[in-house]
C-alpha positions as CSV (number, residue, x, y, z in Angstrom):
1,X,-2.5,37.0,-41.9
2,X,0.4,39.2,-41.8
3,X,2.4,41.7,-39.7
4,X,4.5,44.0,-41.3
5,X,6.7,46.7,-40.3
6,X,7.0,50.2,-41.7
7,X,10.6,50.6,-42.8
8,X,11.2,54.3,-40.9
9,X,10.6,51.9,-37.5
10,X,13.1,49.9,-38.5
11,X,15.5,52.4,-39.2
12,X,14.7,54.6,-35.8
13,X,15.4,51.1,-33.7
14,X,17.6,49.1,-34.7
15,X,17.3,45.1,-33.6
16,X,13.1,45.8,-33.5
17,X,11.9,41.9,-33.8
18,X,8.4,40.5,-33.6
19,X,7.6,36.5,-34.1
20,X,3.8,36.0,-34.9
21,X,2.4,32.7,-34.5
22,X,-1.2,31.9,-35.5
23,X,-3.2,29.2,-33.1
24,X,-7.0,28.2,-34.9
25,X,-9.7,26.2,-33.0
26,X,-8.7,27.2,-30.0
27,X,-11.2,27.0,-26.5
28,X,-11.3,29.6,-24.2
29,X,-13.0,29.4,-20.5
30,X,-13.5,31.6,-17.8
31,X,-12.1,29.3,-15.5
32,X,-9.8,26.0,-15.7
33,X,-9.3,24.1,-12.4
34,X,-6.0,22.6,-14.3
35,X,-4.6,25.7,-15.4
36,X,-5.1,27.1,-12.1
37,X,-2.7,23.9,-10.3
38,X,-0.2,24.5,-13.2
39,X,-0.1,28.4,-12.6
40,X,1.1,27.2,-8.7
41,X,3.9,25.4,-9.7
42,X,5.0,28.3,-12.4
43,X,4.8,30.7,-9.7
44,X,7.0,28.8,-6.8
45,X,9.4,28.1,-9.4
46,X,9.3,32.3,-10.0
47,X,10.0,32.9,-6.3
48,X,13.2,30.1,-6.4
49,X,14.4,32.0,-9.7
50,X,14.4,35.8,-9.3
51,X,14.2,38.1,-5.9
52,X,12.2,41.1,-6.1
53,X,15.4,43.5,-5.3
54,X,17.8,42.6,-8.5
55,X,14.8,41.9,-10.7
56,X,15.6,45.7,-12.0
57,X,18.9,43.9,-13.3
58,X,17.9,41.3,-15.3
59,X,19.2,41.7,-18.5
60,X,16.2,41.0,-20.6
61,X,14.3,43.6,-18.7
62,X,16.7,45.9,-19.1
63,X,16.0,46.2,-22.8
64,X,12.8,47.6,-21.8
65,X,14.7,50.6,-21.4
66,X,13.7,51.4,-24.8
67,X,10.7,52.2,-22.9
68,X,11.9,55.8,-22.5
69,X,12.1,56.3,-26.4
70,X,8.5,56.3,-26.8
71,X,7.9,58.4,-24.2
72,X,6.4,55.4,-21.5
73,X,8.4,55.4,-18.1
74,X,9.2,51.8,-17.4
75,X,9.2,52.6,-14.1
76,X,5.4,53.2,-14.1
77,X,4.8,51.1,-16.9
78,X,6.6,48.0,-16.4
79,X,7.6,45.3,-19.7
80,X,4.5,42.6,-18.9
81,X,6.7,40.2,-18.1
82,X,8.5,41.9,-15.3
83,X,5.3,43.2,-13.6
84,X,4.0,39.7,-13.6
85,X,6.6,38.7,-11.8
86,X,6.7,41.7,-9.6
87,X,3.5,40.9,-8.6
88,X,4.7,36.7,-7.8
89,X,7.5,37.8,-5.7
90,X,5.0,40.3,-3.6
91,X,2.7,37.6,-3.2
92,X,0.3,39.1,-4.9
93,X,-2.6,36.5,-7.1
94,X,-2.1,36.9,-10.9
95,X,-4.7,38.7,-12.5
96,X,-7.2,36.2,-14.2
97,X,-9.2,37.2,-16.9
98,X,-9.9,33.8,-19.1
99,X,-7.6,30.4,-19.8
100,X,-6.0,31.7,-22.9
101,X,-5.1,35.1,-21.6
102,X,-3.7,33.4,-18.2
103,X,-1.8,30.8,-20.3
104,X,-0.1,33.1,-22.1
105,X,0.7,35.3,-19.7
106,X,2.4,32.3,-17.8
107,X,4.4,31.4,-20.7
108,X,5.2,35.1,-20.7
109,X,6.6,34.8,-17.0
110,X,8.6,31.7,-17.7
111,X,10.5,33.3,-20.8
112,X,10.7,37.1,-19.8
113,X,9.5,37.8,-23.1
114,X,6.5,40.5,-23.4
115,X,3.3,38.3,-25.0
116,X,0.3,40.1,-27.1
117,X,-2.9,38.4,-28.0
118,X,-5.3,39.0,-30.4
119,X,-9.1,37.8,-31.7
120,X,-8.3,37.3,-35.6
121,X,-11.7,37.3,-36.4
122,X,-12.4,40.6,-35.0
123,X,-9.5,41.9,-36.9
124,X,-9.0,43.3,-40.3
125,X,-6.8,42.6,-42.9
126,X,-3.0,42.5,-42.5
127,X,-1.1,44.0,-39.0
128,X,1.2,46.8,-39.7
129,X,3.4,48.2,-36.9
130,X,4.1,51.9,-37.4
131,X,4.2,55.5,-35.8
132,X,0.9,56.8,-34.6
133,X,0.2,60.2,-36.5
134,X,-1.6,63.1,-34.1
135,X,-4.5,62.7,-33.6
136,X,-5.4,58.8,-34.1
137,X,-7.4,57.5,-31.8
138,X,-7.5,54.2,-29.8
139,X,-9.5,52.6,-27.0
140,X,-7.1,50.0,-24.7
141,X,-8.0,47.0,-23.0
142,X,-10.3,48.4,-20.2
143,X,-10.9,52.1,-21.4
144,X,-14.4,53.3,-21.3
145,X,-13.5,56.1,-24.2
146,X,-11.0,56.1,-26.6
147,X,-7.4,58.7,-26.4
148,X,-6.1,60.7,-28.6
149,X,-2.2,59.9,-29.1
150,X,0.2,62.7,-29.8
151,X,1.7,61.0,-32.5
152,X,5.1,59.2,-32.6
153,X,3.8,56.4,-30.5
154,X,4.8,53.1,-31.4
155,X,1.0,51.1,-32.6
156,X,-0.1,48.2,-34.3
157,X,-3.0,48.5,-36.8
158,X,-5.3,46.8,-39.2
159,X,-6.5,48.1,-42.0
160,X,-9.8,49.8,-39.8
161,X,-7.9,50.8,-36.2
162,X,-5.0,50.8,-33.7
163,X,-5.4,47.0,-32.1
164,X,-2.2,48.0,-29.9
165,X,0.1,50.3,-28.1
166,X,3.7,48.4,-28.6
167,X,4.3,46.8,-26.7
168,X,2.3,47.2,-23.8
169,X,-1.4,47.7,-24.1
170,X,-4.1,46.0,-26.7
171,X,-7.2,47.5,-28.0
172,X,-10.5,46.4,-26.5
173,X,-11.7,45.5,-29.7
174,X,-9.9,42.9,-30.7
175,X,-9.0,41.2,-27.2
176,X,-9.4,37.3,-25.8
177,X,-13.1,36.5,-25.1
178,X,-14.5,33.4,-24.2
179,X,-15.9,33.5,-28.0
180,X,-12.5,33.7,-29.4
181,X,-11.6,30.6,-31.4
182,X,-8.6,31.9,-33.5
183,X,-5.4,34.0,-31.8
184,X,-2.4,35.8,-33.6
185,X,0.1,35.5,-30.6
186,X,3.3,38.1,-30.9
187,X,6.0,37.6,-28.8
188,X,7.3,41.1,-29.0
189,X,10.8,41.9,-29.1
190,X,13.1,45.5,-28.7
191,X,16.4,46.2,-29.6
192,X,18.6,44.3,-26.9
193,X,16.2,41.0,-27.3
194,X,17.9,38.5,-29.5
195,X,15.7,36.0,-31.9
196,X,16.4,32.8,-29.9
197,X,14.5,34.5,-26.8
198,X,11.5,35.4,-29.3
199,X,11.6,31.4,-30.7
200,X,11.7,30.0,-27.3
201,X,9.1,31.9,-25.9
202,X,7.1,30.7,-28.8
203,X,7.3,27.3,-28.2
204,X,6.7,27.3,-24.6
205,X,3.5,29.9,-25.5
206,X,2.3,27.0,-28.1
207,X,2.7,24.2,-25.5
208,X,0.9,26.1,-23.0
209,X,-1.4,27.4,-24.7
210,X,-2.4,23.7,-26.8
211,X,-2.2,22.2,-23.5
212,X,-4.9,23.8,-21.7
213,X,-6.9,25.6,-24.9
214,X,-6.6,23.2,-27.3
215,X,-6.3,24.4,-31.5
216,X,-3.6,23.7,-33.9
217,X,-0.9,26.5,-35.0
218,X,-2.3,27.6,-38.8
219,X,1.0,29.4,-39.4
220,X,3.9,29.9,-37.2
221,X,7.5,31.4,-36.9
222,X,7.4,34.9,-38.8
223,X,9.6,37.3,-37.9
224,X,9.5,40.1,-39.1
């Protein structure tokens, strides 16, 4: 499996960089005792590392100001990374939804680099990240119906549907599930985030993830 990129993306943002890695025989639970202890330490070491009023500043997050040129107010919709750690420093739980999604989202935390996950077998084909034409419709993690973009919006699609808003919402179709044995992982990059972040936030999402859901990496590393 692939992700591509349509050219005319890569020529409206400049510096756009996605690493893919692919993670087979994986095993996903609702709950993991472990995971749960090893989220603790992640998030004391979170509150030593940032404070909540110069979080704004950081200078990964500030790349998310490309935000504004897909028409998303960061403000409101916050790069994952930086509202997980919002939510850390106001002592808030992190959400938990199953041990692969929580794993990543911890490796996602510890790098500042946005994570997306996906169920390969529920997906079709290669990935292709491109502008939405008006009109396309997509249902998001959580929706009860799907919405009809405007066109322009940044998505990810196989060759059947839109399987993401880029960079910060999945489709509901192709989401982590306790049945979900195979993952595509992006670490998903903007113009301002340099490779090395991507790379290391890939190997700290494969030791976290292998640690506490098992599988092997079938293909690792492309950038695109």
């Amino acid at each position: 499996m692939h992700l591509k990129i349509d050219p005319k993306l890569k020529t409206h943002f400049s510096g756009l960089k996605v690493l893919s890695l692919l993670i087979k025989g994986v095993k996903v639970e609702r709950r993991c005792p472990e995971l749960e202890r090893f989220a603790e330490r992640i998030v004391d070491e979170m509150k030593g590392r940032y404070k909540l009023d110069v979080l704004k500043d950081v200078l990964t997050f500030r790349a998310w100001d490309f935000f504004w040129q897909v028409d998303i107010d960061p403000t409101k919709s916050r790069p994952a990374a930086e509202a997980l750690i919002r939510r850390v420093l106001a002592g808030k739980p992190l959400p938990r939804i199953n041990s692969l999604v929580d794993t990543y989202n911890l490796a996602s935390i510890k790098t500042e680099i946005a994570l997306a996950a996906f169920d390969v077998d529920r997906l079709r084909g290669d990935l292709y990240m491109r502008f939405a034409t008006e009109g396309e419709e997509f249902v998001g993690i959580g929706m009860q119906k799907p919405t009809r973009l405007k066109g322009g919006e940044v998505v990810i699609s196989d060759e059947e549907r839109i399987v993401a808003l880029y960079p910060h919402r999945g489709s509901d179709y192709s989401k982590v599930t306790e049945e979900t044995t195979k993952v595509l992982l992006l670490m998903c990059g903007v113009p301002g985030i340099d490779e090395a972040s991507l790379l290391e936030a890939s190997h700290v999402a494969l030791e976290y993830v292998t640690m506490f859901c098992g599988g092997n990496v079938e293909s690792g590393g492309q950038l695109v």
